[in-house]
N, CA, C and O atoms as CSV, one atom per row, in Angstrom:
chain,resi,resn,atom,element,x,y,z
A,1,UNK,N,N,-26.102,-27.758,-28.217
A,1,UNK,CA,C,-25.321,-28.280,-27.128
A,1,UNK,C,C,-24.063,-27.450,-26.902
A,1,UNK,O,O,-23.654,-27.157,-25.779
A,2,UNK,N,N,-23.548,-27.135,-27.905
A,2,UNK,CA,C,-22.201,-26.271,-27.928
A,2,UNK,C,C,-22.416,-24.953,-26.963
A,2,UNK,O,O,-21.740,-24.490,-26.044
A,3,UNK,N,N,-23.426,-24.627,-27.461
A,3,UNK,CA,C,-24.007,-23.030,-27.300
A,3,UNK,C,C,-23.934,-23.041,-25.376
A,3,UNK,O,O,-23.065,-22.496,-24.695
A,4,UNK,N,N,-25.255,-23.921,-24.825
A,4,UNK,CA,C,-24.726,-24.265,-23.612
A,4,UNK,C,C,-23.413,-24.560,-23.034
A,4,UNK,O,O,-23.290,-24.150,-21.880
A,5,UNK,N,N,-22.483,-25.114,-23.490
A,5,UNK,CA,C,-21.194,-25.243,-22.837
A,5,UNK,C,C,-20.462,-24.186,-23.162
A,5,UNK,O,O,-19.364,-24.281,-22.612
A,6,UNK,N,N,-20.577,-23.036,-23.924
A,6,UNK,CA,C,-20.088,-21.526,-24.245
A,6,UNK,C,C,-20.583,-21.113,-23.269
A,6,UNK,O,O,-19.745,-20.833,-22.411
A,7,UNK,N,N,-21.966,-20.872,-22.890
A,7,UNK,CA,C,-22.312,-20.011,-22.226
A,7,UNK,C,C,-21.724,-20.533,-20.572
A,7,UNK,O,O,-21.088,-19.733,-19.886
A,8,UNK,N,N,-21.998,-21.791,-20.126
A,8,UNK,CA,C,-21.526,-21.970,-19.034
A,8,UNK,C,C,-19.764,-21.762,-18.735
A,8,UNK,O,O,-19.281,-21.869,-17.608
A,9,UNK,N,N,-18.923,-21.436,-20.027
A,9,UNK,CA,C,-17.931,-21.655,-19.817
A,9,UNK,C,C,-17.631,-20.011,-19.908
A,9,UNK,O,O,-16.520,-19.578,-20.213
A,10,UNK,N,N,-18.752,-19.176,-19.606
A,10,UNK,CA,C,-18.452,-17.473,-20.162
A,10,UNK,C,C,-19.256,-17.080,-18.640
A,10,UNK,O,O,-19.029,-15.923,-18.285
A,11,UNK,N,N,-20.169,-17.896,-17.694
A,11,UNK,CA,C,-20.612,-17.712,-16.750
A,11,UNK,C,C,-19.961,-18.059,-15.790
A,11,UNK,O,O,-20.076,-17.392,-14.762
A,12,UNK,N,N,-19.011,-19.285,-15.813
A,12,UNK,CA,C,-17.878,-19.707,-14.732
A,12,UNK,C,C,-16.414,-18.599,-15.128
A,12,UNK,O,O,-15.360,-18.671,-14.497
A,13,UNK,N,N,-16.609,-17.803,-16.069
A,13,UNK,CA,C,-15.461,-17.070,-16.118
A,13,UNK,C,C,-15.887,-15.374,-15.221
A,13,UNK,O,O,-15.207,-14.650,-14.494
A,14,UNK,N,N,-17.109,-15.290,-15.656
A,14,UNK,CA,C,-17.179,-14.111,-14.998
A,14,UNK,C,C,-17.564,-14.519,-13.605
A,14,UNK,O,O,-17.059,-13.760,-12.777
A,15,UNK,N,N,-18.263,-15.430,-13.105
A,15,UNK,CA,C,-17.859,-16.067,-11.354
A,15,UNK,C,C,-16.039,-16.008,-10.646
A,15,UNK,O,O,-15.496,-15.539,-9.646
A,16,UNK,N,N,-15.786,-16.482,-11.392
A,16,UNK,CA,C,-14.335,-16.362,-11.173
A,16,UNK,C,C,-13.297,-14.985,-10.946
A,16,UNK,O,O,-12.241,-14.794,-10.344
A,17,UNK,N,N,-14.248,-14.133,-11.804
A,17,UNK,CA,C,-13.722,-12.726,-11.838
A,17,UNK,C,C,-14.280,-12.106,-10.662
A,17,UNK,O,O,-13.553,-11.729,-9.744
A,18,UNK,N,N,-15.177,-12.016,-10.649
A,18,UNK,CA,C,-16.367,-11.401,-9.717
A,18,UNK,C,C,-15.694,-11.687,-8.303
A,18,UNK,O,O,-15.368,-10.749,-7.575
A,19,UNK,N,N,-15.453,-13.326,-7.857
A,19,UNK,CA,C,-14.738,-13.341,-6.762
A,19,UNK,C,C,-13.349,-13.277,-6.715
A,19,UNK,O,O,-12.791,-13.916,-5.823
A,20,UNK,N,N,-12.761,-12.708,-7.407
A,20,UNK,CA,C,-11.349,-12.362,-7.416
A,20,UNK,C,C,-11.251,-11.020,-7.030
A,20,UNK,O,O,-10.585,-10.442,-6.171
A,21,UNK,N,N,-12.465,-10.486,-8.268
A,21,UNK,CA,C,-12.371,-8.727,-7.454
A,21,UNK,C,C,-12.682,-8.625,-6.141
A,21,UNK,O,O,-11.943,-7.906,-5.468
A,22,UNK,N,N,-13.832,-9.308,-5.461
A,22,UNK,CA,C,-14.059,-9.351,-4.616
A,22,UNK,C,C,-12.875,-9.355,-3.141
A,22,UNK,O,O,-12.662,-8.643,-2.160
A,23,UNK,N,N,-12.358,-10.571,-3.718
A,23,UNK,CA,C,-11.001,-10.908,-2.948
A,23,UNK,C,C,-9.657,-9.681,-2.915
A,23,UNK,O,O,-8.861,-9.348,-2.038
A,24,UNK,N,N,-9.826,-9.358,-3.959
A,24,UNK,CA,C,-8.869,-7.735,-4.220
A,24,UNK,C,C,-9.623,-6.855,-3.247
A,24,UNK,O,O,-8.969,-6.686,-2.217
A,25,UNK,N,N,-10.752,-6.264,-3.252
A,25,UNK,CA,C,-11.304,-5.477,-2.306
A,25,UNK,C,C,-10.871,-5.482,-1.218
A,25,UNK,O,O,-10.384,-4.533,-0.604
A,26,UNK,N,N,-11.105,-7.277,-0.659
A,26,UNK,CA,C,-10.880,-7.297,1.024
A,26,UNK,C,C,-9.540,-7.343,1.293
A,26,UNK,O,O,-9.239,-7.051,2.450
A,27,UNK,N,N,-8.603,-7.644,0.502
A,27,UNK,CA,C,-7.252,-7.782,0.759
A,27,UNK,C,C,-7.059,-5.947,0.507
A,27,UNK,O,O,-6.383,-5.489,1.429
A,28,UNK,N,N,-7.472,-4.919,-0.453
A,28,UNK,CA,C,-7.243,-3.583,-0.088
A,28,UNK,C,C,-7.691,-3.302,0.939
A,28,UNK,O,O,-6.931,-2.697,1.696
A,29,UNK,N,N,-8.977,-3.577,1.384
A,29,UNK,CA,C,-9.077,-3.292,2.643
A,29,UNK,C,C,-8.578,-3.392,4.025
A,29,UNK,O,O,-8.609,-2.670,5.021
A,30,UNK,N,N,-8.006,-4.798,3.655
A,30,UNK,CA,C,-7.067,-5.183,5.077
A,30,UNK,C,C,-5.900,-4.515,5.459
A,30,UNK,O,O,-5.383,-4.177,6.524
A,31,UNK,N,N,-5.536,-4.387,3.770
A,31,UNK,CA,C,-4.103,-3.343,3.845
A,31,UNK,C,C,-4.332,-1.844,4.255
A,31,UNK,O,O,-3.400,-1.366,4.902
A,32,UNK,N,N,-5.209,-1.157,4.046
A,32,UNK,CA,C,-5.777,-0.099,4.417
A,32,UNK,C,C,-5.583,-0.074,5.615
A,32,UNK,O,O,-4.832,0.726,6.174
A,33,UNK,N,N,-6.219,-0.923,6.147
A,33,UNK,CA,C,-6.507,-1.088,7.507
A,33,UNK,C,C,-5.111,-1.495,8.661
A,33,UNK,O,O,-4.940,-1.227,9.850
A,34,UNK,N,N,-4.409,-2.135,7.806
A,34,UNK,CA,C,-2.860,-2.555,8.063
A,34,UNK,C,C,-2.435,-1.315,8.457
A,34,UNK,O,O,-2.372,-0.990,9.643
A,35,UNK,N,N,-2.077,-0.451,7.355
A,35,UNK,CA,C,-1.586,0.711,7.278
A,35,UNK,C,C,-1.718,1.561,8.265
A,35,UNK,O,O,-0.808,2.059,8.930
A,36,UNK,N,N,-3.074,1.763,8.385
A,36,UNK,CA,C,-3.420,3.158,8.948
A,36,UNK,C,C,-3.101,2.771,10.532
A,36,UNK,O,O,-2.587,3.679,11.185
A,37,UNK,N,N,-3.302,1.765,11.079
A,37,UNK,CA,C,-3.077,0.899,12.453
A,37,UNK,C,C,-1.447,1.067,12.560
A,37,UNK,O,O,-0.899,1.598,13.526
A,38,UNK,N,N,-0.704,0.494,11.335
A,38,UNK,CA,C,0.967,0.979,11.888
A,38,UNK,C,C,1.189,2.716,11.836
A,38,UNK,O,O,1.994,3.307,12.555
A,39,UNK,N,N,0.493,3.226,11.053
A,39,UNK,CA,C,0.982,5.285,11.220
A,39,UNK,C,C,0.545,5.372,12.691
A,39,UNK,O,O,1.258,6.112,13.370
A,40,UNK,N,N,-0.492,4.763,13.336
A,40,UNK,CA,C,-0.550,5.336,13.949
A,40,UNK,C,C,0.054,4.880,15.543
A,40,UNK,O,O,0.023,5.535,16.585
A,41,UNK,N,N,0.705,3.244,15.231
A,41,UNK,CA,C,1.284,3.334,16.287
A,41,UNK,C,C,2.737,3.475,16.125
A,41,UNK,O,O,3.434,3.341,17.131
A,42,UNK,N,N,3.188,3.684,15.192
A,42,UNK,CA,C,4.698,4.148,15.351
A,42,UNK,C,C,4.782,5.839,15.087
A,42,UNK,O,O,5.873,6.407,15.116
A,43,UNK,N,N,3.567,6.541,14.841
A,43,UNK,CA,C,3.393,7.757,15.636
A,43,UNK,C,C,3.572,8.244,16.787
A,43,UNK,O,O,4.146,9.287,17.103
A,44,UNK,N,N,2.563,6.691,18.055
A,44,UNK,CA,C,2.746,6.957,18.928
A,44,UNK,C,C,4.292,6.901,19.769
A,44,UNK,O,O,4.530,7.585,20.765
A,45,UNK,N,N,5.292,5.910,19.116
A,45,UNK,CA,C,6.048,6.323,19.450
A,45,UNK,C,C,7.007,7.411,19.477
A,45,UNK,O,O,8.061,7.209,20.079
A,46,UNK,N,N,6.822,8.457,18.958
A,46,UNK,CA,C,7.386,9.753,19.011
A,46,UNK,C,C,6.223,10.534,18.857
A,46,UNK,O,O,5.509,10.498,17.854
A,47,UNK,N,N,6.000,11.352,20.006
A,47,UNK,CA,C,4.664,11.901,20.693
A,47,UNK,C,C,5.217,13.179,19.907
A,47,UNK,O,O,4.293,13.840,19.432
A,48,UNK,N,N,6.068,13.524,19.735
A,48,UNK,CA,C,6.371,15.235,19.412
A,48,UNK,C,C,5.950,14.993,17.830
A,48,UNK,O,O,5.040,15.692,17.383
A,49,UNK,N,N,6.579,14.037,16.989
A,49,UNK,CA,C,6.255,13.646,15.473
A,49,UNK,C,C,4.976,14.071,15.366
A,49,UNK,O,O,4.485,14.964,14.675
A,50,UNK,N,N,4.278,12.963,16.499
A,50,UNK,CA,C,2.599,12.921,15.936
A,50,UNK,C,C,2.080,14.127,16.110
A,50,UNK,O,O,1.556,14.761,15.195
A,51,UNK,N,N,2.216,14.649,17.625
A,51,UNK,CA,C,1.749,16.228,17.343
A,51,UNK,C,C,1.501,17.264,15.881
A,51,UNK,O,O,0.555,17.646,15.193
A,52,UNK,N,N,3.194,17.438,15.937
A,52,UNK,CA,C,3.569,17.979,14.476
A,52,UNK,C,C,2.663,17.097,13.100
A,52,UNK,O,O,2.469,17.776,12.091
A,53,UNK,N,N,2.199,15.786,13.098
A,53,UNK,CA,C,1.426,15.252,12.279
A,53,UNK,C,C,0.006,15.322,12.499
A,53,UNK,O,O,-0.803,15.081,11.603
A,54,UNK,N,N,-0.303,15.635,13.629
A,54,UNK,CA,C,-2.006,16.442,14.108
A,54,UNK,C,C,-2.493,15.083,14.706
A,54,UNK,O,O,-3.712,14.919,14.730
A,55,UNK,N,N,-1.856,14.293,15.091
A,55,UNK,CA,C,-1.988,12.883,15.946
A,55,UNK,C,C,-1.929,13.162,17.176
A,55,UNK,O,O,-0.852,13.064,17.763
A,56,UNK,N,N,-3.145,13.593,17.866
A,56,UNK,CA,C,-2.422,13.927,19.607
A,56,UNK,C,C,-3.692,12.985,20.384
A,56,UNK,O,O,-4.095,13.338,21.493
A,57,UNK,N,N,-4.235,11.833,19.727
A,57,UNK,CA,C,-4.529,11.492,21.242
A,57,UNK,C,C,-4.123,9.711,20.344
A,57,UNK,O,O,-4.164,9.667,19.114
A,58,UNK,N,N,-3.916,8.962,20.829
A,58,UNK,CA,C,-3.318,7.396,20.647
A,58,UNK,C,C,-4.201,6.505,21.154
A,58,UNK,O,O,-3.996,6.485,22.368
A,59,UNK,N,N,-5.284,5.577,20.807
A,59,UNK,CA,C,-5.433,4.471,21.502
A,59,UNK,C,C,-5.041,3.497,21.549
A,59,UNK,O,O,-5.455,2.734,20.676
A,60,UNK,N,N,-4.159,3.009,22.438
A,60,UNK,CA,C,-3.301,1.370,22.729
A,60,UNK,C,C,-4.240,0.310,22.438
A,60,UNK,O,O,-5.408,0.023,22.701
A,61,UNK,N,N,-3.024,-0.271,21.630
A,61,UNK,CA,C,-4.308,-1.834,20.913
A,61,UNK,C,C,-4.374,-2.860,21.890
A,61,UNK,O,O,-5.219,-3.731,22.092
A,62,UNK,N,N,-2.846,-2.454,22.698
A,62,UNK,CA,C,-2.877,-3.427,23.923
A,62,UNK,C,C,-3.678,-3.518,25.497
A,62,UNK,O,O,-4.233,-4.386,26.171
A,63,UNK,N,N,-3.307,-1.820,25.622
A,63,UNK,CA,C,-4.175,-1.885,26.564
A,63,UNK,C,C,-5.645,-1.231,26.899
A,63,UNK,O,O,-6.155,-1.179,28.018
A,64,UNK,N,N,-6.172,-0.774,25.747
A,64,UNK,CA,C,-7.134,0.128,25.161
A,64,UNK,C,C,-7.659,1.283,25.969
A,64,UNK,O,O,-8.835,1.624,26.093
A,65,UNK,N,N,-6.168,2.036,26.704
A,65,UNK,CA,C,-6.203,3.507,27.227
A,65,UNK,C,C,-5.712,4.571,25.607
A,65,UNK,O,O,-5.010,4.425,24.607
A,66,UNK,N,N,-6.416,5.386,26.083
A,66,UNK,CA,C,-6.578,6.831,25.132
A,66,UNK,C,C,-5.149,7.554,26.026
A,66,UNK,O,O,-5.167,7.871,27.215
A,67,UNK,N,N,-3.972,7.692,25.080
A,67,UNK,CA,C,-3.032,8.270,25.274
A,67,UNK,C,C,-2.658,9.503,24.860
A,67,UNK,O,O,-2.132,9.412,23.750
A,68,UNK,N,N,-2.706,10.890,25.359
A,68,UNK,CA,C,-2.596,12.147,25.011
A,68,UNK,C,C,-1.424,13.115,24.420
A,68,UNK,O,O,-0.989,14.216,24.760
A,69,UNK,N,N,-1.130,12.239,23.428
A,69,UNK,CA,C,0.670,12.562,23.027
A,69,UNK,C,C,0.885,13.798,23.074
A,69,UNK,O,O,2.101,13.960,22.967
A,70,UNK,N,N,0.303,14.863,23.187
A,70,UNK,CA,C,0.997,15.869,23.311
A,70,UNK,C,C,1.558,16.624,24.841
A,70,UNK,O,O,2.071,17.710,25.111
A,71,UNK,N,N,1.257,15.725,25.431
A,71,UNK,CA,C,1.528,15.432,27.209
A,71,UNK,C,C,3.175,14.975,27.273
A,71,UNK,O,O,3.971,15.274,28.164
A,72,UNK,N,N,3.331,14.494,26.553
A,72,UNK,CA,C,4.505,13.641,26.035
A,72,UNK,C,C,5.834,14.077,25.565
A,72,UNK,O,O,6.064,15.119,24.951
A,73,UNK,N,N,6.817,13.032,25.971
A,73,UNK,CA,C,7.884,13.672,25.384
A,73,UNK,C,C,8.319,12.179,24.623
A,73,UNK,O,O,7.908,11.100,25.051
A,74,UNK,N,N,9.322,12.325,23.288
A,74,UNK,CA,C,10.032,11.040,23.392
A,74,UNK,C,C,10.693,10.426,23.781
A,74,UNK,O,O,11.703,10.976,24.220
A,75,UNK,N,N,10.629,9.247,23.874
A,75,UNK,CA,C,11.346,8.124,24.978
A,75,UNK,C,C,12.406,7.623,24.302
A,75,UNK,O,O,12.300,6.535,23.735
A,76,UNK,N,N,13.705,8.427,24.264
A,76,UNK,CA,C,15.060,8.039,23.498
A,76,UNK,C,C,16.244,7.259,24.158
A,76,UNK,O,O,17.419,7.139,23.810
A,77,UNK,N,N,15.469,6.716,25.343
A,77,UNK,CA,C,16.088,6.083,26.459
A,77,UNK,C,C,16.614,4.355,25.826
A,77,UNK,O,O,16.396,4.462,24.619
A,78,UNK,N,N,17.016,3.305,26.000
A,78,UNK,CA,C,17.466,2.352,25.954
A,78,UNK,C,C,16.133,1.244,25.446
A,78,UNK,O,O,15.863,0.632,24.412
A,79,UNK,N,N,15.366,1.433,27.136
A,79,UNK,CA,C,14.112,0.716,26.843
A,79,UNK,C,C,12.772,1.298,25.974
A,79,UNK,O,O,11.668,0.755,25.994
A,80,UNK,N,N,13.120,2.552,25.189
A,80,UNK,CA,C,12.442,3.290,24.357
A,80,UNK,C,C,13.128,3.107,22.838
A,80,UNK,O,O,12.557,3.526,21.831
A,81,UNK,N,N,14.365,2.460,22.804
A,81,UNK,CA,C,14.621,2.297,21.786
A,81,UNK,C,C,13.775,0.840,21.368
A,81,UNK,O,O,13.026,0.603,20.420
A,82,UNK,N,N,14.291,-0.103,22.624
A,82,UNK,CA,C,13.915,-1.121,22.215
A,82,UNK,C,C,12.580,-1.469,21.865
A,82,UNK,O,O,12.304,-2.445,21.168
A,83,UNK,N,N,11.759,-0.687,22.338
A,83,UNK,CA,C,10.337,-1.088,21.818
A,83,UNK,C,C,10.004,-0.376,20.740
A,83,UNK,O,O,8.991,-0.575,20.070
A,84,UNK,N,N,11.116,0.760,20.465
A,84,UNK,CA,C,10.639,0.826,18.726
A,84,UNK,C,C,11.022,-0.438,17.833
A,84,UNK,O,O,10.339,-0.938,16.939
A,85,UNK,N,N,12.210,-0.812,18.266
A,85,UNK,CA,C,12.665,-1.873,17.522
A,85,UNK,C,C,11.773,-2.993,17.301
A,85,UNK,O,O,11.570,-3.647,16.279
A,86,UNK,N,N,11.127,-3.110,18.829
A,86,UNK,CA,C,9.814,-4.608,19.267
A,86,UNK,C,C,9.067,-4.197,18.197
A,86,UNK,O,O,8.849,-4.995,17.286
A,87,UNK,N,N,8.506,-2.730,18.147
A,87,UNK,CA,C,7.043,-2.320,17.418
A,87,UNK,C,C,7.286,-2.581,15.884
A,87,UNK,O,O,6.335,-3.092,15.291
A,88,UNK,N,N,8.661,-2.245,15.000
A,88,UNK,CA,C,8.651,-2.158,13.638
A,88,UNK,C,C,9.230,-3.819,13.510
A,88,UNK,O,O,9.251,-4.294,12.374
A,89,UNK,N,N,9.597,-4.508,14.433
A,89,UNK,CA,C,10.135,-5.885,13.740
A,89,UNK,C,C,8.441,-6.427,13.948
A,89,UNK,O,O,7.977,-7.116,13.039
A,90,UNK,N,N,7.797,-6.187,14.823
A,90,UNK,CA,C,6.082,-7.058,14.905
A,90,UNK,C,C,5.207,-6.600,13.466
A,90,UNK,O,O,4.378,-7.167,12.754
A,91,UNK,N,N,5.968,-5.070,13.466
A,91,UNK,CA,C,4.791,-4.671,12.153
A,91,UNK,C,C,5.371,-5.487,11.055
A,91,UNK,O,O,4.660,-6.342,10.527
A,92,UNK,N,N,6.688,-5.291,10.632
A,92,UNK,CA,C,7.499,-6.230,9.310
A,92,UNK,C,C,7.083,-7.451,9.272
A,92,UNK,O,O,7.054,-7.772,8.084
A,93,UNK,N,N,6.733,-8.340,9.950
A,93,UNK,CA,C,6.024,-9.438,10.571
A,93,UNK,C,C,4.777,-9.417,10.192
A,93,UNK,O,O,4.496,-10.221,9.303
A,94,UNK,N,N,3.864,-8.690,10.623
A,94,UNK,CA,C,2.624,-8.705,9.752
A,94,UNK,C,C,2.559,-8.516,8.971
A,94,UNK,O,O,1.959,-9.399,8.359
A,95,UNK,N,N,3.015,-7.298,8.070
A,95,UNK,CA,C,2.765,-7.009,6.802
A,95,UNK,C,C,3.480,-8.204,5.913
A,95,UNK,O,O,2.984,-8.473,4.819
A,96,UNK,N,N,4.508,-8.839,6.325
A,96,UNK,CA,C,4.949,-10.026,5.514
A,96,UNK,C,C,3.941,-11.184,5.628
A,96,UNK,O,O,4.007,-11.967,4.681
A,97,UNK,N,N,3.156,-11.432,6.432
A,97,UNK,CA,C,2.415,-12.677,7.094
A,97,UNK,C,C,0.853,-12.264,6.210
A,97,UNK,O,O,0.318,-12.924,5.320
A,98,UNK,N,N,0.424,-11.041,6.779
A,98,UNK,CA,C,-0.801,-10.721,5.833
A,98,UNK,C,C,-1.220,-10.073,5.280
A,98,UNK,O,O,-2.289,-9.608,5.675
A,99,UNK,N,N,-0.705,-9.658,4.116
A,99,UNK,CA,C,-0.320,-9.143,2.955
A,99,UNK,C,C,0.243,-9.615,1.948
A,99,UNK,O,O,1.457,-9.414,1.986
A,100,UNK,N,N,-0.041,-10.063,1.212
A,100,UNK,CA,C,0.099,-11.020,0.028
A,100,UNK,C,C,0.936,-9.743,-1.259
A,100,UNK,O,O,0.482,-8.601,-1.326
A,101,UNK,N,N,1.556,-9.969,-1.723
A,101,UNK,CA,C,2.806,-9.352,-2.477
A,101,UNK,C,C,1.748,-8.776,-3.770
A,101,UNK,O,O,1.730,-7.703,-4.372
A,102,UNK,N,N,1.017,-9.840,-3.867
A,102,UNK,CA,C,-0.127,-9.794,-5.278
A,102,UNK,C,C,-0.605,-8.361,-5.297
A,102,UNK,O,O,-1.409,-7.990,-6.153
């Protein structure tokens, strides 16, 4: 009887593991995926950066046009500041919201 409640208690441990790694995977993955989605839109905001970073065409998440940054100049204007500001306070926002510290 013992033997059974060892073994079930050595089979609910490696279940437990199994979906934890599991859960680690998709949470690297999301972050991955986090990531690579903010380089590349606060790339797009400085079209000359991304160039120089080999980033020259942008697709908008918003409006899903293909943007040709090297057409581009940066927008150091008022309302170009402010939407860097819009873009990195929305990203700080996500990455705090889904992204788990763990």
């Amino acid at each position: 009887m013992q033997r059974k409640w060892f073994a079930l208690l050595i089979l609910s441990t490696c279940l437990v593991v199994t979906l934890s790694r599991a859960q680690d995977r998709q949470a690297n993955v999301k972050f991955a995926q986090m990531s690579e989605a903010f380089i590349h839109e606060t790339l797009a905001l400085s079209p000359s950066s991304a160039s120089q970073a080999g980033y020259h065409k942008h697709l908008d998440p918003r409006t899903g046009r293909t943007i040709a940054l090297d057409s581009l100049l940066d927008d150091v204007s008022p309302a170009g500041i402010a939407e860097q500001r819009r873009v990195y306070t929305e990203w700080k926002e996500r990455f705090h919201n889904d992204t788990p510290v763990a």
